[in-house]
N, C-alpha and C positions, 0 to 999 in steps of 0.2 A: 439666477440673473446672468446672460449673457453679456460680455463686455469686448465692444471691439478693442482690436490691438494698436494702440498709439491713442490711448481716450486718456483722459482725465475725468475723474468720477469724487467730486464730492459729496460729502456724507455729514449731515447733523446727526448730534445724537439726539436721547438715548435711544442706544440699537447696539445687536451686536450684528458680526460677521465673520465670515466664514472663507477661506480658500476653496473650492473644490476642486478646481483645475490650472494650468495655466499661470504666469507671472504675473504678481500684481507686487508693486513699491509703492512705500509712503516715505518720503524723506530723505528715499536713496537708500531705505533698507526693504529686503523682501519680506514681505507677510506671511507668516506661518500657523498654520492653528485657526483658532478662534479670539475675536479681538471684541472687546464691550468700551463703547463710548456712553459717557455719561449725560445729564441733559445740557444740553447747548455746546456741549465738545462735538469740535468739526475734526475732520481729515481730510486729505485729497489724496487719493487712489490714484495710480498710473499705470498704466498696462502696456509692456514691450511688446505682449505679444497675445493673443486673442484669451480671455479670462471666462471661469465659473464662479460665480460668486451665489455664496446662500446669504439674504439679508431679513433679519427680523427688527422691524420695528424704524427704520431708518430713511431719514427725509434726505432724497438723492438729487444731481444733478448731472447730466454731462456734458462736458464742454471741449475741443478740439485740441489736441497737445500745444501746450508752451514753451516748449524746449528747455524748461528749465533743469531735468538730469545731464543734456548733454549742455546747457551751457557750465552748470556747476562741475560738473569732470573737464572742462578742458581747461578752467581755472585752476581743478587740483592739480591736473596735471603737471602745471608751470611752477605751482608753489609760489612760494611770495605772501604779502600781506594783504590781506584783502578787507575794505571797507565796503558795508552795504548800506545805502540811504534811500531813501523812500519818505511817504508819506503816511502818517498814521494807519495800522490794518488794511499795509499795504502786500503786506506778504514778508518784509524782512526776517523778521525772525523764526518765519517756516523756512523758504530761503536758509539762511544761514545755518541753521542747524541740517541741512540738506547738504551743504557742503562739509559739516562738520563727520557726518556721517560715511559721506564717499572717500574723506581726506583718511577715515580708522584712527585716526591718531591727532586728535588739531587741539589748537588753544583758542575756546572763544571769549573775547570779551564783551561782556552785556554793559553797553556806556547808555543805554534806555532805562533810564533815573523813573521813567513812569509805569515801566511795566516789567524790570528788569525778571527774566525767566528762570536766571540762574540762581539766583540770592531773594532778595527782595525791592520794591519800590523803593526809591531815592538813595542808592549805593548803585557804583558803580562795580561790575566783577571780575575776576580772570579764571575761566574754570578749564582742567583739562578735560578732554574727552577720547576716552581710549577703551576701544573694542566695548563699546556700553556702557560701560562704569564712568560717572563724571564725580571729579575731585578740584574739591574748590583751591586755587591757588594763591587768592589774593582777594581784598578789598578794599576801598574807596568810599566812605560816608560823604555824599555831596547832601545829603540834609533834605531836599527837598523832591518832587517828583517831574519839574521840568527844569531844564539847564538855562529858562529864560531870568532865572533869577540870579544867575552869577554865572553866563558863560565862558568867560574865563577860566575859575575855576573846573567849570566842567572840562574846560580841553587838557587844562593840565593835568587832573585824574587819569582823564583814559590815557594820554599820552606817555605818563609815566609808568601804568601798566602796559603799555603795548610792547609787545618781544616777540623776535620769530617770527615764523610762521601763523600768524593769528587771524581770526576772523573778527570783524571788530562790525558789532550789530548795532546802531545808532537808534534815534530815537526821532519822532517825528514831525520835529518842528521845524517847519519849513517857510510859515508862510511871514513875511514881513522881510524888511531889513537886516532887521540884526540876526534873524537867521540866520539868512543867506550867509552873513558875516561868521557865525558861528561856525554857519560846516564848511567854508572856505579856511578859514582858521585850523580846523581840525584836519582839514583833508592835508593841509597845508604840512602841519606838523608834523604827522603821519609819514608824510610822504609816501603810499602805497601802492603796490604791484598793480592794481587792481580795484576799479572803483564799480558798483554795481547797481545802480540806477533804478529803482521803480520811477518813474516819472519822466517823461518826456522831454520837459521845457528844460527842468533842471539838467538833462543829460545834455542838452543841447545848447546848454550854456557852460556848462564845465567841459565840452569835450574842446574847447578853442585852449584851455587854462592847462589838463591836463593828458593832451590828446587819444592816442591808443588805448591808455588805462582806463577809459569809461566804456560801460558795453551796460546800454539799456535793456533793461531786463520787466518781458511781457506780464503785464501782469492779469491778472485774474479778470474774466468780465463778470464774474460774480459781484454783487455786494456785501463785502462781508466785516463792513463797518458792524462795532459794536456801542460803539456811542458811548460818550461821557458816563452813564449810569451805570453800562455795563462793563466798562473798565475800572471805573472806581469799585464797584462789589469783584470784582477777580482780585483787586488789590488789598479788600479788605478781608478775603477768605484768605490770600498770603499772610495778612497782616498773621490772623487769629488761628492759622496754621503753624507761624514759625513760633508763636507764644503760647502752646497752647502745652507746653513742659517747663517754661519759667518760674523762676524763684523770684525772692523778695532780696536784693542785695543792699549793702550801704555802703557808700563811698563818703569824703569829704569834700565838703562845699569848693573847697578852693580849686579840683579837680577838674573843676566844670564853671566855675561863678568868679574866683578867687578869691580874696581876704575877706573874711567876714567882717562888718562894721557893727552891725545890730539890728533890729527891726524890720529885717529882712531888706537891708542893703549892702552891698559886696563893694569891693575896690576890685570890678575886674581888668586886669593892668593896665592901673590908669586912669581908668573910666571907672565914675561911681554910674552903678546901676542898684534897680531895686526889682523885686518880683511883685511887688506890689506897685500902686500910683501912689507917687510920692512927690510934694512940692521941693523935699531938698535930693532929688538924683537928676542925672543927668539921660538918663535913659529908663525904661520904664518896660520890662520883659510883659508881654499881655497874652496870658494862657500857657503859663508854664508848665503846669502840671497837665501830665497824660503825653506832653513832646516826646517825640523820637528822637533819641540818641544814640551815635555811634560808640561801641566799647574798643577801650582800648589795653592792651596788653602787650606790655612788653615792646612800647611803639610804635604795635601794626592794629591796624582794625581786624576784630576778630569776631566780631559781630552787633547785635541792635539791642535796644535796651528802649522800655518805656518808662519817664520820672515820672516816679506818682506823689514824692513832696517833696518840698526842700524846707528843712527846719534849722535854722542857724548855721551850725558847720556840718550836719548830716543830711545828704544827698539820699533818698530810696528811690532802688530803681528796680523793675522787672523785669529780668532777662532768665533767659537760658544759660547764658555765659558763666559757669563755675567762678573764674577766677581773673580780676580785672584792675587794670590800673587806674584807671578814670574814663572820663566821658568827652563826648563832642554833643552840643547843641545841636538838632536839628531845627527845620522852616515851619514843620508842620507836628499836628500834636493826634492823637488815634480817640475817637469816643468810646463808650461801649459797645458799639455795635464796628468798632474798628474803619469809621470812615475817618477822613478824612479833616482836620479843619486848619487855619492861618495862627501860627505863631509868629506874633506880633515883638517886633523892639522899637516902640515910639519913645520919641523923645520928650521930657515933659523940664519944668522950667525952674533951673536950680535955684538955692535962696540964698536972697540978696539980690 
């Protein structure tokens, strides 16, 4: 397959492919060898300069250059911090790791709580990335898989990982008010070299707020929406990929609950709560077992953990994590087939 020079060529899988001739990038790196995508993994091909390609099996299209290697090299070139926002499977996170790649040596942070690429769903992460090899730097448990449930919290997270030089890859929620309010917040705090825009409107209403620093960036005429089903099953293969060497650990209640009372009710500072519906608590945990929880050690998050019960003052939990000091509640709990569902903290009505 002949590819002219200055094309874009994407690719569903499964397929593999081949070089035969000629320059061909993915991501702002060159293609070497033979490369196999799997089913439903995409790539986008880009060709400097006229390409051979062998392709077996692989559902293609091509569409006219975007400019996005040379808009991402004249960003590295300047250095500085750079935030990229967008719209859901809008491109950021190809994007971003495109810049990660040209920069050889960057720090990205994945503040995308729903799809997060570097860690897992609902943590926020800092990874380095240098000459290939990515080394995780840091973590952030925000609990849940959108930041519309405590944005606040959300900007403080990324905010207090951002350092340097960073590439800082958001997530996609855009539409409503307090969006809007969220990524002006963020952007705000931030303060960055470098804003990088899928979207139009949105570009053209922050370029008055933070002038030069916004540079919209073309995006795809493909559709390469994957829809609510198919992001929640990419989240649930992360889920059942990063547990999939997990042990059975125990921690104690007060850890994660606080004081034990009895009868499966806790004084957690403060506040009586129960794991169960109780007419004498003041709050009422609904679907505690199977929750995601952030571990902790040594007072930094060091990874995820699923409770599988709470029995008086012993906490079990399933993680990978050898060695751990306690836990953080997360918003949401994982089934057997590692979807998704609402962990619940209603309030029910104390006695007397």
């Amino acid at each position: 397959m002949k590819i002219r020079r200055e094309t874009n060529l994407f690719v569903r899988g499964p397929c593999k492919i081949k070089v035969l001739s000629g320059e061909v990038r993915a991501q702002g790196l060159n293609l070497r060898g033979e490369i196999s995508l799997d089913e439903g993994q995409t790539m986008t091909l880009y060709t400097p300069s006229e390409a051979q390609l062998e392709m077996e099996g692989c559902e293609t299209l091509t569409f006219p250059d975007l400019g996005w290697e040379e808009l991402a090299s004249q960003v590295i070139s300047t250095g500085g911090k750079v935030v990229v926002v967008g719209p859901t499977d809008s491109g950021k996170t190809y994007f971003a790791t495109t810049l990660s790649n040209l920069s050889k040596d960057s720090l990205i942070l994945d503040a995308d709580v729903g799809q997060n690429s570097s860690f897992l769903p609902t943590f926020v992460s800092l990874e380095l990335r240098r000459n290939g090899s990515r080394e995780l730097k840091g973590l952030k448990f925000f609990g849940d898989i959108t930041p519309s449930s405590n944005p606040r919290l959300h900007v403080e997270q990324v905010v207090s990982m951002a350092r340097g030089n960073c590439i800082v890859d958001t997530d996609g929620w855009l539409r409503g008010f307090s969006a809007l309010r969220h990524k002006l917040e963020l952007l705000e705090s931030l303060n960055p070299d470098h804003v990088l825009v899928f979207d139009e409107r949105l570009s053209d209403f922050l370029r008055p707020l933070l002038g030069s620093r916004v540079k919209l960036v073309r995006r795809s005429p493909l559709n390469l929406s994957r829809g609510a089903k198919q992001r929640r099953g990419h989240r649930a293969k992360a889920y059942s990929s990063y547990f999939s060497q997990a042990k059975l650990r125990v921690v104690h209640s007060q850890y994660l609950l606080g004081h034990h009372l009895g009868q499966g009710l806790y004084n957690a500072w403060g506040e009586v709560i129960s794991i169960k519906e109780e007419d004498v608590c003041h709050k009422w945990i609904q679907g505690i077992e199977r929750t995601l929880v952030g571990v902790i050690k040594g007072g930094e998050v060091v990874g995820a953990g699923i409770l599988l019960s709470v029995d008086g003052e012993e906490v079990r939990v399933f993680t990978p994590v050898d060695d751990l000091d306690s836990l953080i509640l997360g918003r949401v709990y994982l089934d057997e087939e590692w979807k998704e569902g609402r962990t619940l903290i209603q309030r029910c009505n104390p006695l007397g």
